[in-house]
C-alpha positions as CSV (number, residue, x, y, z in Angstrom):
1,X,-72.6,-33.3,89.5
2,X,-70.5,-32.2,86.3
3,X,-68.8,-34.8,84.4
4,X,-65.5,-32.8,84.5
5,X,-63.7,-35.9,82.5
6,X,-61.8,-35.0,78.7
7,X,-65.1,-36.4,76.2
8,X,-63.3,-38.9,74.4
9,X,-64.8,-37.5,70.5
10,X,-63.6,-33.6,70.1
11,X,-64.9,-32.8,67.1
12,X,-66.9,-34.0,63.7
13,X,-63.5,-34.7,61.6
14,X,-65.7,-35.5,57.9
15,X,-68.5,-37.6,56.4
16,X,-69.2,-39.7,53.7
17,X,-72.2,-39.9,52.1
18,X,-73.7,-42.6,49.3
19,X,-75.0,-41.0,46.0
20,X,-76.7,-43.0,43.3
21,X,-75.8,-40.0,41.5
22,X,-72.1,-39.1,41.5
23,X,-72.0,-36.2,38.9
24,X,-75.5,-34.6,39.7
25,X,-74.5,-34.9,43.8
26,X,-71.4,-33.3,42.8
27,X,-72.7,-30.6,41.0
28,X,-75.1,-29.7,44.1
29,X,-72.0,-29.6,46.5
30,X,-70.0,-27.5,44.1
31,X,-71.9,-25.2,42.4
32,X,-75.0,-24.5,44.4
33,X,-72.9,-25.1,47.9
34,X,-69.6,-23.8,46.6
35,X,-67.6,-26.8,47.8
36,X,-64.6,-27.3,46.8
37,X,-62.7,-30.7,44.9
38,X,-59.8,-31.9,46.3
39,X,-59.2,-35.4,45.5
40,X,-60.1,-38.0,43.6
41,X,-59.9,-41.9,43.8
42,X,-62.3,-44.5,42.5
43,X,-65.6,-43.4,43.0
44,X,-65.4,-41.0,45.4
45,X,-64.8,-37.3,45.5
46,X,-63.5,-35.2,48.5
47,X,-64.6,-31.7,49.3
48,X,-64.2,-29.1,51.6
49,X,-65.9,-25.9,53.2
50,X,-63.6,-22.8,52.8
51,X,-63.5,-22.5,56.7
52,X,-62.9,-26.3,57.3
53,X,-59.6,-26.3,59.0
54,X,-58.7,-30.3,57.5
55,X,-58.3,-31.1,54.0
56,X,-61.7,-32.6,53.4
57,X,-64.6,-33.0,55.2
58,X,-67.0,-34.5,52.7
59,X,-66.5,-37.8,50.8
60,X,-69.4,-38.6,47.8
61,X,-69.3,-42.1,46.9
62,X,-70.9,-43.9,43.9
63,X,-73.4,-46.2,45.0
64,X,-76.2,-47.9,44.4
65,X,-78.5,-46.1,47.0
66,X,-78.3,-42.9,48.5
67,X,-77.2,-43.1,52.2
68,X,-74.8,-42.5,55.1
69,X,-71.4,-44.2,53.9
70,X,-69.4,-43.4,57.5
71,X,-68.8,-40.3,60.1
72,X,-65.7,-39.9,61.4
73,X,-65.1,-37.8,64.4
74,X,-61.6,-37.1,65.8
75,X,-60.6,-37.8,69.5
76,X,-59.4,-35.5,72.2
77,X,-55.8,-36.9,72.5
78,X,-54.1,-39.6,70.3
79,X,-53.9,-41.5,73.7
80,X,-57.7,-42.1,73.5
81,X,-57.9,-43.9,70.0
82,X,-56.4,-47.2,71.5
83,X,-58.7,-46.7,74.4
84,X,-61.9,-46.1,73.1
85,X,-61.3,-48.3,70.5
86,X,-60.8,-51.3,72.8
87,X,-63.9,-50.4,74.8
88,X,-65.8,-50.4,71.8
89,X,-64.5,-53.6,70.5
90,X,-65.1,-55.3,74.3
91,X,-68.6,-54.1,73.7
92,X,-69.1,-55.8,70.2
93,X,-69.2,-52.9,68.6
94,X,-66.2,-53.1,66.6
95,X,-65.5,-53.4,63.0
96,X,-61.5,-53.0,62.9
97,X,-58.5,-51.1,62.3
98,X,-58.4,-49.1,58.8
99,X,-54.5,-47.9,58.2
100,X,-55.2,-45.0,56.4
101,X,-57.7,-42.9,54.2
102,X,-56.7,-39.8,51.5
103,X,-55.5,-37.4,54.5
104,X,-55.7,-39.0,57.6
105,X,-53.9,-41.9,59.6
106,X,-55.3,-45.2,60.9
107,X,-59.0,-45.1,62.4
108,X,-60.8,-47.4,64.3
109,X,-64.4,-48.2,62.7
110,X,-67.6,-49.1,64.3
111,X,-71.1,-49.1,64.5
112,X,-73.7,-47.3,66.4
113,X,-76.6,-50.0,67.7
114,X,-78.8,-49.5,64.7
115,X,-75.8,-50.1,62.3
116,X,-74.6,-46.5,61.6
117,X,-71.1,-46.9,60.5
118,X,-68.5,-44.6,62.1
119,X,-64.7,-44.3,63.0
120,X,-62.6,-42.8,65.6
121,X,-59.0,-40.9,64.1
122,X,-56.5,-38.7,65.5
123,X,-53.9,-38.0,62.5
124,X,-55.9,-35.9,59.7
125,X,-54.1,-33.8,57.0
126,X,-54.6,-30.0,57.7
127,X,-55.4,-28.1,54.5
128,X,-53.1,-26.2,53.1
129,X,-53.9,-23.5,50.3
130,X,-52.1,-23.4,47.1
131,X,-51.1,-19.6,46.5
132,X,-54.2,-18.9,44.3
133,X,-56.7,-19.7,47.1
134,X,-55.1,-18.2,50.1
135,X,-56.8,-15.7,52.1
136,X,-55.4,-12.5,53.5
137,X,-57.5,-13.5,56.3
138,X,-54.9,-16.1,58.2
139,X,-57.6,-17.2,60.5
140,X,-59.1,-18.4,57.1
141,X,-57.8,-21.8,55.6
142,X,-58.6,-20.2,52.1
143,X,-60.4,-17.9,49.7
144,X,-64.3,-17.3,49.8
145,X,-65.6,-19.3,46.4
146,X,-67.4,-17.5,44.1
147,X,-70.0,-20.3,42.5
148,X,-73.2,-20.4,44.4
149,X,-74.0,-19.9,47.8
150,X,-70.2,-21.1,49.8
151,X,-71.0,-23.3,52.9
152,X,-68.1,-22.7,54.9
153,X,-67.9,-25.6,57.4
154,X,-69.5,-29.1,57.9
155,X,-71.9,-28.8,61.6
156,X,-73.4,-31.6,62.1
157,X,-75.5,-34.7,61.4
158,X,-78.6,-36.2,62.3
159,X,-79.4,-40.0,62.4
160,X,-82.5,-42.1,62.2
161,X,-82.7,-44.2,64.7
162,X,-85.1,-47.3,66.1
163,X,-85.0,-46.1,69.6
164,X,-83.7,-42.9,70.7
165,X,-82.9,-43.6,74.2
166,X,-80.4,-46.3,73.4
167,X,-78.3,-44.7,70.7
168,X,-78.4,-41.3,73.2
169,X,-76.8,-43.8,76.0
170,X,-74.3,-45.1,73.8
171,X,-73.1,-41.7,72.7
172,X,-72.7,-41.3,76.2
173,X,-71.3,-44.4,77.1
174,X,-68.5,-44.5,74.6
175,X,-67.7,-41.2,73.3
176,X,-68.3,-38.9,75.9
177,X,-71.4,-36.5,74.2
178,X,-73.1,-34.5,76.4
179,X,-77.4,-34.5,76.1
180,X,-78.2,-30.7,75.7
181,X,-82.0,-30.9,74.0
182,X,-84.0,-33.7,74.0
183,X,-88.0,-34.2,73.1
184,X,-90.3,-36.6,74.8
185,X,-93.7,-37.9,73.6
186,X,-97.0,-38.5,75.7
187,X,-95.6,-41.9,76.9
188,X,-92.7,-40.2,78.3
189,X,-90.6,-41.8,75.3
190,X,-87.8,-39.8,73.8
191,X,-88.3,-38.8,70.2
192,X,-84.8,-37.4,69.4
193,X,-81.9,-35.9,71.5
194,X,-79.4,-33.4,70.3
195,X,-76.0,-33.6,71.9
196,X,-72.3,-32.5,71.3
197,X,-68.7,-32.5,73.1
198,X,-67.9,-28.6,72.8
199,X,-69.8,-25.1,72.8
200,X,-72.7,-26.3,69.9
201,X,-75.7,-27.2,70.9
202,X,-75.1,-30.4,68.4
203,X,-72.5,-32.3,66.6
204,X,-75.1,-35.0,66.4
205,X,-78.9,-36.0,66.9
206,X,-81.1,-38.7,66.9
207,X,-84.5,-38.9,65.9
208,X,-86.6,-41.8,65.8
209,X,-87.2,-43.1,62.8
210,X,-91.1,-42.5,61.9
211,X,-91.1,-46.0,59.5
212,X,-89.6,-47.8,62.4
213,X,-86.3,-48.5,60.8
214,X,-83.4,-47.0,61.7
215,X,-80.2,-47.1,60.5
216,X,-80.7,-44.5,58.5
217,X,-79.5,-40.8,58.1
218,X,-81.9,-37.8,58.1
219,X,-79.5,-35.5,57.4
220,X,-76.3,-33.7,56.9
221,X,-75.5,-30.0,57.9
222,X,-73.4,-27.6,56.9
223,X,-73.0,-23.4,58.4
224,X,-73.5,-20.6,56.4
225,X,-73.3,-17.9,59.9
226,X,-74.9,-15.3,57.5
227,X,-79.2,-15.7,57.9
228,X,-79.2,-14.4,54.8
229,X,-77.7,-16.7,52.9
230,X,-80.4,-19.4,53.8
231,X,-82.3,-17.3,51.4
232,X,-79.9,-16.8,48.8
233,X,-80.0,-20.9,48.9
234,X,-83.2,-21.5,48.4
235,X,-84.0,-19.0,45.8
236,X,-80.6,-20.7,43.9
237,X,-82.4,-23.9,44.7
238,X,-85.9,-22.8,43.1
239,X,-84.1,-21.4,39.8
240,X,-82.1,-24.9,39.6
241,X,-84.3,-27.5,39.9
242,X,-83.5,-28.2,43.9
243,X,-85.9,-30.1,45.8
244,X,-86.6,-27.8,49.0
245,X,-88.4,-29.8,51.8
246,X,-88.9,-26.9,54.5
247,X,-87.6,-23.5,55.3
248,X,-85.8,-20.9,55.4
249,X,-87.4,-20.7,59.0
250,X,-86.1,-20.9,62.7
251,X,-86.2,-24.1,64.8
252,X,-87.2,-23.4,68.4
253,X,-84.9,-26.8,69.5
254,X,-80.8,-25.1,68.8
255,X,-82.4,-21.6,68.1
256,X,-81.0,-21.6,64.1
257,X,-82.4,-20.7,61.2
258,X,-82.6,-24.1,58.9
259,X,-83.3,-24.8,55.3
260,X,-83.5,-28.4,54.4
261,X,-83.1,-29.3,50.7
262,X,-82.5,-32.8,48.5
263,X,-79.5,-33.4,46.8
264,X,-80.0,-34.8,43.7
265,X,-79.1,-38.2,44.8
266,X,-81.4,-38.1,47.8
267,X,-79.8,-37.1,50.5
268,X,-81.5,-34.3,53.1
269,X,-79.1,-31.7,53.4
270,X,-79.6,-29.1,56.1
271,X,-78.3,-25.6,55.5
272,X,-77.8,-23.1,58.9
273,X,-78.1,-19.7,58.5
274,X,-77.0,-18.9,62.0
275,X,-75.3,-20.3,65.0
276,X,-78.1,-20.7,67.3
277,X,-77.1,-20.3,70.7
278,X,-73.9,-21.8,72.3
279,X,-72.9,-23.7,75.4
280,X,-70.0,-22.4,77.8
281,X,-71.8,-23.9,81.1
282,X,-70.4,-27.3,81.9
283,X,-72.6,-28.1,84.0
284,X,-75.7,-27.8,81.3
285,X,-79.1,-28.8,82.7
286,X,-80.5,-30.4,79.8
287,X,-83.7,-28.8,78.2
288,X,-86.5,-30.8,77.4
289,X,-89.8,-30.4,74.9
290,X,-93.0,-32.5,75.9
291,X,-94.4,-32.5,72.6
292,X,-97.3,-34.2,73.4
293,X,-98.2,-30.7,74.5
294,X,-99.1,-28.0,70.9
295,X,-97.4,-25.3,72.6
296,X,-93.6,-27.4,73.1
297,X,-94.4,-29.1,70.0
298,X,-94.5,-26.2,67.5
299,X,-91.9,-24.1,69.7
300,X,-89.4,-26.7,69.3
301,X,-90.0,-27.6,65.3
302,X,-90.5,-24.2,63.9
303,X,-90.2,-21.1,65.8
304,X,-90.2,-18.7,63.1
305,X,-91.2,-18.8,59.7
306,X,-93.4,-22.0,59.1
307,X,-97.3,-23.7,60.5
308,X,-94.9,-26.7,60.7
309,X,-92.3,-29.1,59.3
310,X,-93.8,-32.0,56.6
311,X,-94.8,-35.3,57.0
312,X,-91.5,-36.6,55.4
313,X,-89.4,-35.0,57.6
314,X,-90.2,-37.5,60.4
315,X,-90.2,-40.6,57.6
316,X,-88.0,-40.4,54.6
317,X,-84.6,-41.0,55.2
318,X,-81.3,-42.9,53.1
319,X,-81.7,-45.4,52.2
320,X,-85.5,-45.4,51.9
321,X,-85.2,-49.2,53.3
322,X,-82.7,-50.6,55.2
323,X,-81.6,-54.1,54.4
324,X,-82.5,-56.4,57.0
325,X,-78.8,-56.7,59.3
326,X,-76.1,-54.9,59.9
């Protein structure tokens, strides 16, 4: 049967990501992903996508290791903060009340089982375009960029994890995602899920973690909607001294075309050059890949466009090594 209840997360509000590097990480966003600056305060920098309807969407931080800083997804209703916040804390989950952030109102933080830090909000500032960068597209929040190759929103993420079918359970559980992919090994383990609250195939995956970790991200997306652009990316990314891991080439898992690069302070960042395929069926039977067997294996990874993905796409991650607790 359908579970015909309101998901309590709507959507991926913004992320935060550590950098090691704060001027070279910026540059990357900016120049070769046409970001755009909109605040600053202490060591951090907020940017946005030219299509990403709230005033920022990602937050570089100075730090002393590359790495996930939080992920903040907004709720449904402003009814279901308090309530999702109290079933998180009941479950020990919990990691309090922050009163505000540079463009949004109070948030609940958390973490996942692994240690993944992320909040729950409601209030977040809509951005609003000086007249300089508005478009005569009103359906656009402001002007195509003209440095590099523009992202235009933040997608998705993708989180290392110790053991997949927990941290798929409590996504669940507590914030109403829906399982729409998943892959399973020869001992019937799962070796990442991909799940989301609205159309996408994904707001969020897990993979497990090949080093055994977890707690760590593997990636960060943002959507280009243009294949085309993948390419213009990479071949920036070659003339510029970008670290390119895989692609441009098609997953078989989501359907879209990916290219994953390194930002200078080591963070994988994944670049879609499509939208895959969507989801309007609510009551989705979820698909799953054996790939213990060749055939599900490399149909999932790489349809299109590659033998296959690297080793260090199923071990490196930020940080490199987790400190022992949460």
């Amino acid at each position: 049967m359908a579970d015909t209840r309101v998901p309590v997360v709507a959507q991926l509000a913004h992320v935060e990501l550590y950098t090691p590097k704060p001027e070279e990480s910026l540059w990357f966003f900016t120049k070769i992903l046409g970001m755009s600056v909109v605040h600053r305060e202490g060591q951090s920098v907020y940017l946005r996508g030219y299509e990403d309807w709230y005033l920022w969407t990602l937050k570089l931080t100075e730090a002393p290791q590359a790495g996930l800083g939080h992920v903040a997804w907004r709720v449904s209703a402003p009814e279901l903060l308090d309530e999702a916040a109290a079933k998180l804390e009941a479950a020990g989950y919990g990691l309090g009340w922050q009163e505000s952030e540079y463009g949004g109102g109070r948030a609940f933080r958390f973490r996942m089982p692994d240690g993944h830090r992320m909040e729950l909000i409601w209030e977040l500032e809509y951005y609003q375009a000086p007249e300089d960068q508005k478009s005569p597209l009103k359906n656009r929040p402001q002007r195509r960029p003209l440095d590099g190759v523009p992202v235009r929103r933040l997608d998705h993420i993708n989180c290392f994890v110790s053991d997949v079918e927990t941290h798929e359970a409590f996504l669940r559980e507590y914030l109403g995602f829906k399982l729409r992919e998943t892959k399973i090994d020869e001992n019937g383990r799962k070796v990442g899920s991909w799940l989301s609250v609205s159309p996408l195939v994904h707001e969020i995956a897990t993979m497990r973690d090949g080093t055994g970790q977890g707690n760590r991200l593997h990636h960060i997306a943002f959507w280009y909607g243009y294949p085309q652009h993948c390419y213009d990316c990479a071949d920036a990314c070659r003339d510029w001294g970008v670290k390119i891991e895989a692609g441009p080439a098609k997953h078989g898992t989501t359907q879209a075309m990916f290219l994953y690069v390194f930002e200078p302070g080591g963070n994988r960042v994944e670049l879609w050059g499509d939208a895959g395929y969507l989801i309007f069926d609510p009551n989705w039977q979820t698909i799953v890949w054996d790939v213990s067997h060749e055939a599900d294996l490399y149909s999932s990874t790489v349809w299109l466009g590659a033998p296959t993905m690297p080793e260090s796409f199923y071990t490196y991650g930020t940080p490199e090594k987790v400190t022992v607790g949460v």
